[in-house]
Residue, then its C-alpha position, 0 to 999 in steps of 0.5 A: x503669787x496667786x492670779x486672780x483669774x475671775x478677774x483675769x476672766x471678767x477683763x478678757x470677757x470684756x475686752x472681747x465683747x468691746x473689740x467687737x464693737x470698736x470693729x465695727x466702727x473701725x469699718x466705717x470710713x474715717x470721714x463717716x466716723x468723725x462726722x458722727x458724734x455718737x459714733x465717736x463718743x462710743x467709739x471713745x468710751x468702748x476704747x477706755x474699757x479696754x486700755x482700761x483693762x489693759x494699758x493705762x497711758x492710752x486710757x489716762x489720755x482718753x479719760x484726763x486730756x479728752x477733749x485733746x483726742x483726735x478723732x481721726x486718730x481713734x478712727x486710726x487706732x480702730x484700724x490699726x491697733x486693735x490687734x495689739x489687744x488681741x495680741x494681749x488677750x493671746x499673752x495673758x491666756x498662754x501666761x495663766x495657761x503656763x500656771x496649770x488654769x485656763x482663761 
């Protein structure tokens, strides 16, 4: 199996800049982050391109069932869980290491 690896590249590139972003919500407090529609709505979205790039069930929630969504439990998953993505990020960089390329 050959990887593609400028998609590997764009969706880590991705990943990385959105995680970026969702850290800075994740450093407001909950009720200042629920409070603000715009903060939520971006907050939202910066987490389907990620789980977009990454994890389908979370992403499938967020896009199909939105009005569902806790807002206190995005602000939680920006507290909690963004390290599960850089802990992806790490997994799928050694993997495409192991095959000889760089990601």
């Amino acid at each position: 199996m050959r990887l593609n690896l400028d998609l590997l590249r764009t969706q880590a590139a991705d990943i990385r800049r959105e995680l970026a972003a969702l850290r800075r919500y994740a450093a407001l407090p909950e009720e200042a982050f629920t409070a603000d529609p715009e903060k939520v709505r971006a907050a939202r979205y910066g987490l389907i391109v990620v789980v977009e790039a990454a994890m389908a069930r979370l992403r499938n929630l967020l896009v199909h069932a939105y009005a569902r969504v806790d807002d206190r439990k995005v602000h939680h998953i920006l507290r909690e869980d963004l390290e599960d993505l850089e802990a992806f990020l790490e997994a799928v960089a050694a993997f495409v290491h192991a095959t000889g390329e760089t990601l």
